[in-house]
C-alpha positions in Angstrom: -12.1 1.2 -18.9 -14.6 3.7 -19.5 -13.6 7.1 -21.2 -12.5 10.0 -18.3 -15.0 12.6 -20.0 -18.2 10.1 -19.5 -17.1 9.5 -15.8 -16.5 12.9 -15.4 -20.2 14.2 -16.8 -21.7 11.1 -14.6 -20.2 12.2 -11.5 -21.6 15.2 -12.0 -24.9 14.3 -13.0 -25.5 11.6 -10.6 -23.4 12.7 -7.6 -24.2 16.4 -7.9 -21.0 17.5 -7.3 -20.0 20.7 -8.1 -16.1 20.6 -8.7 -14.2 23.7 -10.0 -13.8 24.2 -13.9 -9.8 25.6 -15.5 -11.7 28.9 -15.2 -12.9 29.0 -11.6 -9.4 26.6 -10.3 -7.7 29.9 -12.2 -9.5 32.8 -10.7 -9.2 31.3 -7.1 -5.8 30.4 -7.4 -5.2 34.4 -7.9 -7.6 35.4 -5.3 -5.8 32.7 -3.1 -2.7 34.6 -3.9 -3.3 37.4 -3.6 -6.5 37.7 -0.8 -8.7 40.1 -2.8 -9.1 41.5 -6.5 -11.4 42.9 -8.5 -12.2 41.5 -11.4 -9.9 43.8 -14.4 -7.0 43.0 -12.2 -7.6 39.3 -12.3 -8.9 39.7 -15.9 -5.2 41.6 -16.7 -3.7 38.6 -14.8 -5.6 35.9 -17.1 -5.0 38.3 -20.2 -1.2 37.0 -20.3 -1.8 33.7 -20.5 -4.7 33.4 -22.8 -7.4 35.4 -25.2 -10.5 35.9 -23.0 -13.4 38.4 -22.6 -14.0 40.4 -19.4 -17.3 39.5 -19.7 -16.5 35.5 -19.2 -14.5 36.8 -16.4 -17.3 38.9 -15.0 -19.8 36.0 -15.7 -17.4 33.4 -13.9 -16.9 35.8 -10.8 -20.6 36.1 -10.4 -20.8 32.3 -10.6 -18.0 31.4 -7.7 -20.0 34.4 -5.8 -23.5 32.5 -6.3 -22.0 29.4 -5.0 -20.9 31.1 -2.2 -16.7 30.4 -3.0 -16.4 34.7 -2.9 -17.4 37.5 -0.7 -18.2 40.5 -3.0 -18.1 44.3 -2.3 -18.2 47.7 -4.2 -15.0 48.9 -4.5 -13.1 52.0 -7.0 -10.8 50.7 -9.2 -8.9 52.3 -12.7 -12.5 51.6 -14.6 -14.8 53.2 -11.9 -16.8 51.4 -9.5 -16.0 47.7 -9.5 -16.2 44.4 -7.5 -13.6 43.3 -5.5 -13.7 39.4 -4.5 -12.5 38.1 -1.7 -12.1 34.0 -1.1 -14.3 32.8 1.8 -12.2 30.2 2.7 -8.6 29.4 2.4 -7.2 27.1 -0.3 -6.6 24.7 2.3 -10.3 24.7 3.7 -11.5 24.9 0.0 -9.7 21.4 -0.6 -11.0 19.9 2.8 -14.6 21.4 1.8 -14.5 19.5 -1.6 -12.9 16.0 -0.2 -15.8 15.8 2.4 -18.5 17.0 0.1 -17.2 14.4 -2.7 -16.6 11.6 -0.3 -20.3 12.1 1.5 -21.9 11.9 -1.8 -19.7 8.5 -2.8 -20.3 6.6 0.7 -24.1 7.9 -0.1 -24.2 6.4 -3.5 -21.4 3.4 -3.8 -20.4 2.9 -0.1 -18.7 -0.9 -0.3 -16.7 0.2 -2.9 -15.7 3.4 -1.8 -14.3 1.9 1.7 -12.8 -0.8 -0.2 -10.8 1.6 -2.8 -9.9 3.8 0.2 -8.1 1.1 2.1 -6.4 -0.3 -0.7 -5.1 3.1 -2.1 -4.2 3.5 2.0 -2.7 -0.1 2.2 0.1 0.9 -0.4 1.5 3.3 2.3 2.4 2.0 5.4 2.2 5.5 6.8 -0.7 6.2 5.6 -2.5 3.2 6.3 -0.6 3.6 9.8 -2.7 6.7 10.1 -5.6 5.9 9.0 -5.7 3.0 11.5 -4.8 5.8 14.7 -7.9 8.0 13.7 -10.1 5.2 13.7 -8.7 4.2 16.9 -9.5 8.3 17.9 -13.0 8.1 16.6 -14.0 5.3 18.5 -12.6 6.0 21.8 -14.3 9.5 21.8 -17.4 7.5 20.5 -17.0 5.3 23.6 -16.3 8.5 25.7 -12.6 7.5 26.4 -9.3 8.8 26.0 -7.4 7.3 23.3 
């Protein structure tokens, strides 16, 4: 079995995909929380869990901003004028967002064995495989033009 952090930095490199670092997953679980902040009150938040530099927070902010995660916006806060971030889509979407974009990129790259490890992770659950097999059923009835 090859080691996790290799598979980790090949997906990335190979399959582009951009998945959230303990940073980022950190700052939008607050923001997710808590629908806007600017960055001190987020960088207060992190500040009781760990040592960490406002500018790393700054510097990840602007990063989840660039990626388009964040909608930014001048705002006042306790240390004058500052940013205040607000998520672009829920946590729910966010998730959705990532599974599709992931899953494109595998079918794209390793398509026989990503059907294959689908349906047998699926199989395990009868409920699961269950509904896998009714939204197949959906797709192609609506492909056919026909009520399920």
């Amino acid at each position: 079995m090859p080691d996790k952090n290799w598979m980790r930095s090949t997906i990335r490199k190979t399959a582009t995909l951009s998945i959230l670092g303990p940073l980022e997953t950190r700052i939008m679980e607050i923001l997710w929380k808590r629908s806007e902040a600017s960055t001190g009150e987020v960088y207060d938040e992190l500040r009781k869990d760990r040592d960490i530099a406002l500018t790393t927070v700054s510097g990840t902010f602007n990063r989840l901003y660039e990626n388009g995660l964040l909608h930014r916006e001048v705002g006042k806060g306790r240390r004058g004028l500052s940013y205040i971030y607000r998520p672009k889509m829920d946590e729910t979407k966010f998730k959705q967002f990532i599974a599709e974009k992931i899953t494109r990129q595998l079918l794209k790259e390793y398509e026989a064995p990503t059907v294959s490890t689908l349906i047998s992770t699926l199989a395990a659950d009868p409920d699961k495989l269950e509904e896998l097999r009714k939204k197949i059923e959906e797709l192609s009835a609506k492909k056919k033009g026909r009520k399920p």
